[in-house]
N, C-alpha and C positions, 0 to 999 in steps of 0.2 A: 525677138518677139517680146514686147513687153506684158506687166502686167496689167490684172484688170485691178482697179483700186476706188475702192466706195469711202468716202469720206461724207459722213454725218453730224449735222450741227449745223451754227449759224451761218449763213451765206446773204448773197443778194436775193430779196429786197431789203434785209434789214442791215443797220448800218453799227457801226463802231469797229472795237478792233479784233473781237470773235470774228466776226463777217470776216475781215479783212486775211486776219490771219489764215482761216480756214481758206482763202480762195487762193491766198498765197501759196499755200502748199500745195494747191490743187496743180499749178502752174510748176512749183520746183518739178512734181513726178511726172508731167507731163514733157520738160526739159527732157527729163530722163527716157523718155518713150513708153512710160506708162499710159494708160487707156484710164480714164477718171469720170467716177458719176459722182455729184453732190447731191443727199438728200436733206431740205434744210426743212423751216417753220412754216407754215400757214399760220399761226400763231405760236408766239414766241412767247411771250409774257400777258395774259390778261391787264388793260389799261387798267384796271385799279389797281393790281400790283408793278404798275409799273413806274418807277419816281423822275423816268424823263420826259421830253415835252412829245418825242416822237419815235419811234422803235426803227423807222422805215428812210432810208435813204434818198438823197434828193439826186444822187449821180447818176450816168447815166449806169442802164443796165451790159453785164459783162457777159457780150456776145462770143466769148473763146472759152467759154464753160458751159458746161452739161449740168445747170440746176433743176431741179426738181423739189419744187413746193407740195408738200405731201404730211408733214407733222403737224399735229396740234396737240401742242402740250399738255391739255384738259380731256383730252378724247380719245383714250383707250383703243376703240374702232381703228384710228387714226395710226396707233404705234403698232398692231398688229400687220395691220393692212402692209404699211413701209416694211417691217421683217419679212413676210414675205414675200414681197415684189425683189429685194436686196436677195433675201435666201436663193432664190430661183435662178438672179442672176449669178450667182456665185464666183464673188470675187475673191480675188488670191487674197486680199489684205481690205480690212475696212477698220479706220481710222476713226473714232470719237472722243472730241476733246471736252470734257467735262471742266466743269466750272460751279457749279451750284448744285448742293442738294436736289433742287426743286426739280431740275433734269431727269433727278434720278430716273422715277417711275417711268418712263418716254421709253430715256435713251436706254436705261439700263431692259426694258421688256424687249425694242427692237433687237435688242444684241442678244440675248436669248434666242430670240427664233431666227436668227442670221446660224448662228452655230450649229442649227439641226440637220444645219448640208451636209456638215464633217469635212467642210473644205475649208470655209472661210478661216482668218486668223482676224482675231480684233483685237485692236492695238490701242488704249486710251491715254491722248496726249494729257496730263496732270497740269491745268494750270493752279488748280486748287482742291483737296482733298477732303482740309478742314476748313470751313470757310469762315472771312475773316468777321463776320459778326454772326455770329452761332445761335439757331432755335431750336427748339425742340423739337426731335425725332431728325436730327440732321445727321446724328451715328449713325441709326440705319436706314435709311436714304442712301447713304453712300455705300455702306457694307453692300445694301443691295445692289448699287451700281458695279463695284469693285467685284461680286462675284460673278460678272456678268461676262468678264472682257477675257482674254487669253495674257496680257500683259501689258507694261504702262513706260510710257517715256516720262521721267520727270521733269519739268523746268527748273530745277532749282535745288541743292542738298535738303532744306527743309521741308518739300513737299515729296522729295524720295523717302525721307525719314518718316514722314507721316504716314505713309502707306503700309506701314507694319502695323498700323490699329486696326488694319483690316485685313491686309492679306501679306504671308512673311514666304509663299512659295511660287512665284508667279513669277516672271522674266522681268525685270524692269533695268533700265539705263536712268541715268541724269543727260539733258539736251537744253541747252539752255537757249531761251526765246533766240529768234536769227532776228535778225534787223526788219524792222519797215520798208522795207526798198521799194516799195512802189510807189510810195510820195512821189510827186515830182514838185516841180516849181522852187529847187534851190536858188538862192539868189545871194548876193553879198550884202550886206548888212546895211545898206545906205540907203539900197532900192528897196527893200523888204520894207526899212522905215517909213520912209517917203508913200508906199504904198499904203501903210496902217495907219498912217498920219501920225506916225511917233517922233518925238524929238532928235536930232541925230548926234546929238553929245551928252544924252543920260547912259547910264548903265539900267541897262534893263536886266531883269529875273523874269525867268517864265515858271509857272505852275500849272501844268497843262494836263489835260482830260476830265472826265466825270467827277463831281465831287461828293465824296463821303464821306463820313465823319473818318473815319480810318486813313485818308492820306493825309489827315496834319495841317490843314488849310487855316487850322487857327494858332497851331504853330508859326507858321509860313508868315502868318500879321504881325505877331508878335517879336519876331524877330527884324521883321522891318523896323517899326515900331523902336527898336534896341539901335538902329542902323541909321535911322531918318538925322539925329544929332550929327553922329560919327560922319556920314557920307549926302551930303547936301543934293545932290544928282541920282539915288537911288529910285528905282522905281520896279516895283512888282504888277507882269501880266498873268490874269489869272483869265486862262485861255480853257474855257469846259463848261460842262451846263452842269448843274446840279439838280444832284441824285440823292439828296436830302433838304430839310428846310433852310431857308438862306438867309433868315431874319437874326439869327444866332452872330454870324460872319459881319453881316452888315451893323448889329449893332456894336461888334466889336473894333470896325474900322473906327466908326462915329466914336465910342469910347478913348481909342486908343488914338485920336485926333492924326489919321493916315492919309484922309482923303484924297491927298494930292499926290501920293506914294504910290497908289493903288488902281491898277486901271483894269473895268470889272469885265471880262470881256463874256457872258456868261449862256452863250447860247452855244447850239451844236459847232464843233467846228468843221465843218465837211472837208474831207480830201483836200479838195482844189486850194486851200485855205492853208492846211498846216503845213506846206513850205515857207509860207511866209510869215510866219509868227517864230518858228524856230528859225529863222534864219533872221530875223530879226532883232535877236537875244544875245546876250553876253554869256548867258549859263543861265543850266537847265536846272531848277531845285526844284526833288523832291520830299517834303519832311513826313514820310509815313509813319504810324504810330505801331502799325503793324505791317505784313504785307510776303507774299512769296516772291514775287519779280513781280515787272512790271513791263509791258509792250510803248511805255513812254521814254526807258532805257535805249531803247531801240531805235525807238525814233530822231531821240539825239544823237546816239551813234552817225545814226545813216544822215543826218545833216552837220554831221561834226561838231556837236558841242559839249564844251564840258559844264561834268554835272557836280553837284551836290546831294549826296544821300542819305538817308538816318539807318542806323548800323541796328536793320529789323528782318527778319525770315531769309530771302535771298536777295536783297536791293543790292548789299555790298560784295555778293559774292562775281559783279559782272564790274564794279568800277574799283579798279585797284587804285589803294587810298594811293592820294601824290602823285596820283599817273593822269591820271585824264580827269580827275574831281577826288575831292575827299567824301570820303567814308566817315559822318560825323554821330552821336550820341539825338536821339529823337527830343530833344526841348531845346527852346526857343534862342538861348544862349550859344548853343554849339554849333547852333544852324549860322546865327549870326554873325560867330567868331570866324566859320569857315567863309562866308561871302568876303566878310571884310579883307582876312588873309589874300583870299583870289585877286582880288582888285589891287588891292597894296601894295602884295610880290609880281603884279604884273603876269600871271600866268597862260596869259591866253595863247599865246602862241604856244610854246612848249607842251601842253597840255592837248593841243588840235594835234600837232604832228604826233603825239602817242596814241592818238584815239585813231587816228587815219591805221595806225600798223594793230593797233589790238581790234579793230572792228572784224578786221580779218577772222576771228575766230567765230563771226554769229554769222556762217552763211546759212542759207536752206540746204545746200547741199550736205553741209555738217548733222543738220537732223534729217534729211531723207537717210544719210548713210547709220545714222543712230534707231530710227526705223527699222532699217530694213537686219542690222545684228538685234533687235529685239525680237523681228523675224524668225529670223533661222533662231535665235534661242528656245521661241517656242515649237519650233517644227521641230528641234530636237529633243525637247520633254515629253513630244506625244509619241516622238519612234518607240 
């Protein structure tokens, strides 16, 4: 018999890679013959705080999950109600993956009155604890989140280390993100081209997801920019919509005379889409300024490419330097010096066959079983 398991957060309708993620796992536990409810948004973000063009998914809807549209992050009424509809039904384990302060009040009141059963265990997956551009009253936001849950999986050594600014008695493991696997649309590099209309004897770079000032996207130019003399065939996809202003990046192309380096791809990329942009690519860089992991690591994983990363929070603790991408210094120089190197020493091959046997290590199954020993760690601090 398996368990019953409530998993709360982003889900479908809304899109990106919380959605994804959360639905992903929803699916490992149910491999497992777990019973699974999601309770996600009715609203997720207010459109005037929010800096994308749309919150909400053009895919179809995922008819093998139990979602339930019930939160609204603004309304109080709204986070009561979900605790105790969840309390009532009392499940063995209910899982909340936090990501932003502004959650806190939401998710952190649901998990309050989920705990009043005296049965449930809540378990919050840490994609971020301190977040990566900080405002005021974001300490306690999260303090309050953090006393809310039974125990925490971290993604990452830097965001397990963070979690001592709030809580140093509580059960937690490190789980590091498992792979994107449900992308489909791998292809070989010829036909991925030919589909995007890209040239078939440039070396392409991808820079891929949401852009914010924190993943380096002006790094990322300027190291072109350092490349464009050296390697005449160079060219950078920047595959993601942006999540800050773009006049900044744009006048920096036009400065730094890239134009023709640079192909701006800059709207959502839905699912059906990012098989063929990473399969498309020679190697994945990304030049974060900051950052704990990243679900873009992932994504190359499960399409096989090797990456480029800047040695910041947990980027480098999933691509071992010289194995599958280098592990480089966050400016524009060391970014450049490693693409250059890849290309040069020829690395693609030897670098795909090491990523094929290390991906092995990010399955779901690795964090279902890192789950469920955070589990029992807390069911044995309340014996």
């Amino acid at each position: 018999m398996g368990r019953r398991v409530c998993i709360v957060g982003t889900a479908y309708p809304f899109r990106g890679g919380l959605a994804a993620y959360n639905e992903r796992l929803a699916r490992a536990f149910m491999k497992n013959g777990d019973e699974v409810v999601i309770y996600t948004f009715t609203l997720q973000y207010p459109e005037i705080f929010f800096p994308g063009k749309s919150q909400y998914s053009n895919e179809p809807i995922p008819s093998d999950l139990d979602i339930n549209k019930t939160i609204n992050s603004l309304n109080p009424v709204t986070w009561v109600r979900t605790g105790k509809t969840i309390k009532k039904q009392q499940p063995d384990i209910v899982i909340i993956k936090y990501w932003l302060p502004f959650m806190a009040p939401a998710l952190g009141t649901i998990a309050r009155i989920i705990r009043k059963n005296n049965h449930s265990r809540i378990i919050s997956i840490l994609d971020n604890i301190v977040p990566h551009e900080n405002r005021l009253g974001d300490k306690m936001l999260s303090a309050y989140f953090t006393g809310s849950v039974d125990g925490f999986v971290a993604m990452s050594k830097s965001v397990y280390n963070d979690v001592d600014k709030f809580d140093k008695q509580k059960p937690r493991l490190i789980s590091p993100h498992p792979l994107y696997d449900h992308y489909k649309g791998k292809k070989d590099k010829l036909s991925a081209r030919e589909e995007l209309d890209l040239q078939r004897n440039t070396k392409y770079l991808l820079f891929f997801g949401f852009i914010r000032e924190y993943k380096g996207l002006d790094l990322m130019l300027k190291a072109i920019s350092h490349l464009k003399s050296r390697m005449k065939d160079i060219k950078l996809i920047v595959a993601g919509e942006f999540y800050t202003n773009p006049d900044k990046y744009y006048k920096l192309i036009d400065d730094l005379e890239i134009e023709q380096n640079v192909n701006m791809q800059t709207d959502f990329i839905p699912d059906s889409k990012v098989g063929s942009y990473f399969s498309a690519v020679d190697l994945v860089v990304q030049p974060y300024k900051s950052a704990t992991q990243s679900g873009v690591t992932q994504i190359a994983y499960h399409f096989e490419k090797p990456m480029i990363v800047t040695k910041v929070g947990g980027l480098g603790e999933l691509i071992p330097d010289g194995k599958v991408g280098y592990v480089v210094s966050p400016n524009e120089e060391a970014i450049a010096e490693a693409i250059y190197k890849y290309f040069r020493e020829n690395m693609e091959a030897e670098f795909v066959k090491n990523i094929k046997e290390e991906k092995k290590k990010y399955s779901w199954q690795v964090l279902i079983d890192n789950i469920n020993k955070t589990d029992q760690l807390i069911q044995e601090s309340k014996s």
